[in-house]
C-alpha positions, 0 to 999 in steps of 0.5 A, spaced: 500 500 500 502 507 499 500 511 506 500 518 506 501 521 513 501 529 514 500 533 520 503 541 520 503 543 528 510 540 531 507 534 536 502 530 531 508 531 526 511 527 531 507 522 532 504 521 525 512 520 523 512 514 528 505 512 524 509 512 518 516 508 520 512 502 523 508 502 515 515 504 512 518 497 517 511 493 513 513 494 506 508 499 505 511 505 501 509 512 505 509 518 503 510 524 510 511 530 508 515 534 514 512 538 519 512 545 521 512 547 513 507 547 508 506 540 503 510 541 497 508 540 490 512 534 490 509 531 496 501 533 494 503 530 488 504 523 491 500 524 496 494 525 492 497 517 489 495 514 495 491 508 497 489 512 504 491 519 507 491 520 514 492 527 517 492 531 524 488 537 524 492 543 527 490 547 531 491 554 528 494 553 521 488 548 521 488 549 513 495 546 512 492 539 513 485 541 509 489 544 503 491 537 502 483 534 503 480 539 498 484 535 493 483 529 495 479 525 490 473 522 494 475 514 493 482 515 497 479 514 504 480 520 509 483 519 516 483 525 522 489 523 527 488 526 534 494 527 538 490 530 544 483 529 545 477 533 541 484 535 536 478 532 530 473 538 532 478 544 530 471 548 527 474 549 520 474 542 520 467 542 520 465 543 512 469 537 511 468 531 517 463 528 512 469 526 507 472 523 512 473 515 514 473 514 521 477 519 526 483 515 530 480 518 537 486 520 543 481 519 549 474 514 548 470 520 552 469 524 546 466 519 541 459 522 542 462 529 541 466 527 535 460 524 531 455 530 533 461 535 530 459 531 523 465 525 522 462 518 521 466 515 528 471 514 531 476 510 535 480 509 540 486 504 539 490 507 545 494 513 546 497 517 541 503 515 539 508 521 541 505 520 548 510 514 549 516 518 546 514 525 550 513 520 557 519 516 556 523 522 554 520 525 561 523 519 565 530 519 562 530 526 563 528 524 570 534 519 570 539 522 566 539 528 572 541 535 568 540 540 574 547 541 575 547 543 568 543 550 571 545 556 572 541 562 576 541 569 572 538 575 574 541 583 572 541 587 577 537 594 575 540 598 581 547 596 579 547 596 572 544 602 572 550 605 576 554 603 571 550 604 565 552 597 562 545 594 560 547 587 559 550 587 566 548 580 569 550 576 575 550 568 576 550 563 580 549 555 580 543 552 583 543 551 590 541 546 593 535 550 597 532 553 590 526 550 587 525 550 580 520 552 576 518 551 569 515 553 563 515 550 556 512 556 553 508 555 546 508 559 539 505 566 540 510 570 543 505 576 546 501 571 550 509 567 552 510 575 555 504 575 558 506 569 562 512 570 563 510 576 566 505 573 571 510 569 573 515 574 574 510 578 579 508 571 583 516 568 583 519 575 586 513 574 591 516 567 593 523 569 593 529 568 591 530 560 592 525 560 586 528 558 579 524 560 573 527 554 567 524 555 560 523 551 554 521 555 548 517 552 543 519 550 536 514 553 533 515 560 536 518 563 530 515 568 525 513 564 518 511 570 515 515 576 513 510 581 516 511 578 523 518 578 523 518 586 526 512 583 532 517 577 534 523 581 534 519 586 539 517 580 543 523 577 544 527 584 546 521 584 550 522 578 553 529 580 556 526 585 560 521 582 562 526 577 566 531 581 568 528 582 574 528 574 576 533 569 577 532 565 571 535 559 566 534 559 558 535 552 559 535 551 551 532 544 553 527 541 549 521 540 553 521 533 556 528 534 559 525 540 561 520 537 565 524 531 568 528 536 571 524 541 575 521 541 581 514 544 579 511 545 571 508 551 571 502 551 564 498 556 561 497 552 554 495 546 551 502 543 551 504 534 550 509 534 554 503 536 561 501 530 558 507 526 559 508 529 565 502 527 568 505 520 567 510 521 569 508 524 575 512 531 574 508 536 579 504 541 576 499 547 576 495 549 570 494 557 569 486 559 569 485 566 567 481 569 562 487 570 558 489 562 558 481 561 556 481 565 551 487 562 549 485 555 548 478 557 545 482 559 539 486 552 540 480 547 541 473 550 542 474 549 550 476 553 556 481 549 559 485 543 558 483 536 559 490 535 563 488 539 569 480 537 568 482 530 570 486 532 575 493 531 572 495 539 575 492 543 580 489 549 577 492 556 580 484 560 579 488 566 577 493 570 576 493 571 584 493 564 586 500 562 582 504 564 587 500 560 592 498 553 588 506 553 585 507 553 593 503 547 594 505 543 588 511 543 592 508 541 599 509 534 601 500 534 602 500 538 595 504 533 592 501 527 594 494 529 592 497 530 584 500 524 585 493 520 587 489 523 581 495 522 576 495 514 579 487 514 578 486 519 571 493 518 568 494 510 569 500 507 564 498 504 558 499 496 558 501 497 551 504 504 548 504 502 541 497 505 538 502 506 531 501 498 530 495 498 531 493 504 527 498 500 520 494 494 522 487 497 522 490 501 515 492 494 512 485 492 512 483 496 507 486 492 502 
């Protein structure tokens, strides 16, 4: 058979790719554009050659993937992965549901849900593929211990003030009373400053035993020319913004990040805070109305199913940060998360929903 397998956003591209290898690895041939870019000429092409197509459905270049079903003839059989739960009801996806086979649901809670937006069915054959690459990775991190590897940052106004030196800085090795807190921060840079900012204000209220530890996400870059001023704006900004803390620009990916923090601060719809909640990393969930809105434009909803199955403790506002960061932290906190990790997020018998997947394709034969 030729299999063609597309998503745009970074994570299903991830886990569409370890779909494609283990086809690849029966003999099939495949066809997996590269993630994060449009699909070339060539690729649309042989897409449009194949036997059955399956796509994720992004959340904010959603037409990435819809591009290339328009062009589908309508005998090729049209599969929607999700590489989290409700990633099938992204609403421009909604003009075209009909078109598709069957959806390859993350969670079976939201069979109904799926088949009231418009698609045929569902199913759930296990958890998303990169889910076990993300939580195996957040276990080697916690393994492979890299926190020696943090420095403590901060510029000091006052003295840089008196000695009119910008860039002046002072770092320090992380001690072994510091808590560190991370933040993966995801693709828009405005909506990372405003985090970031929350999280300054409630970091500086705790004190100094308190490291801020970033993973920036790939996928913040400007793709188009217009953007390119606003990025560079957001990021000189994000300079000051963190001038006042201690902090480390980890330039760590987000597993390791996330294996090697005390607690995950989130305020977006990341994979790794799913992985995390395997993984039994603390965590806290940010619900302000800018976070909502936020995940209104990313997946219809307010919140993120992590945090509603109880995998991170929800900070009610900007005010309750400080405090829910410091009981994520407490011996009580920590039990808790853990308990409701246990019970919502129980490891899998078997992470490899990618064979699974190939096998269900090959039926079609």
């Amino acid at each position: 058979m030729k299999l063609g397998f597309y998503c745009f956003d970074n994570a299903g591209g991830d886990a569409l790719k370890i779909v494609a290898e283990e086809a690849k690895s029966r003999g099939h041939e495949v066809v997996n554009p590269v993630k994060q870019l449009p699909v070339s000429d060539e690729a649309m092409v042989a897409l449009l050659d194949c036997d059955a197509v399956v796509t994720g459905l992004s959340a904010f270049e959603t037409d990435m993937e819809l591009n290339v079903v328009r062009w589908l003839r309508s005998e090729i059989p049209w599969f929607v992965f999700e590489d989290v739960p409700e990633a099938a009801l992204r609403p421009k996806a909604k003009e075209l549901a009909y078109r598709a086979k069957l959806v390859f649901a993350a969670h079976p809670s939201g069979a109904q849900a799926v088949q009231d937006f418009g698609y045929a069915g569902s199913v759930c054959l296990g958890p998303p593929s990169q889910w076990r690459a993300e939580y195996e990775g957040v276990m080697a991190a916690k393994a492979n211990n890299a926190r020696s590897e943090i420095s403590k940052t901060r510029r000091p106004s006052n003295t840089a003030a008196i000695m009119n030196l910008k860039d002046a800085c002072t770092v320090w090795s992380l001690e072994g009373n510091d808590k560190v807190v991370g933040i993966i921060l995801g693709k828009d840079p405005d909506e990372n400053n405003r985090i970031l900012r929350l999280l300054k204000d409630a970091l500086s209220e705790l004190g100094d035993s308190y490291v801020l530890a970033i993973s920036q996400h790939p996928g913040e870059k400007a793709t188009k020319t217009e953007d390119k001023d606003r990025f560079e704006g957001a990021f000189a900004e994000r300079k000051e913004i963190l001038s006042g803390i201690w902090h480390f620009d980890s330039g760590w990916k987000g597993a390791k990040l996330a294996g090697n923090v005390d607690v995950l601060v989130s305020g977006s719809g990341s994979n790794i805070t799913i992985a995390s909640a395997y993984a039994r990393v603390s965590q806290v969930w940010l619900d302000d109305e800018g976070v909502r809105a936020r995940m209104r434009a990313q997946t219809g909803k307010d919140t993120w199913f992590v945090a509603e199955l109880g995998g991170m403790l929800v900070a009610d506002g900007v005010g309750d940060l400080g405090p829910m960061i410091k009981t994520a932290l407490s011996e009580r906190g920590r039990q808790y998360l853990l308990q409701m990790q246990e019970n919502n997020f129980p490891l899998p018998e078997d992470w490899h929903t990618e064979k699974k997947i190939v096998d269900l394709l090959e039926k079609l034969k």
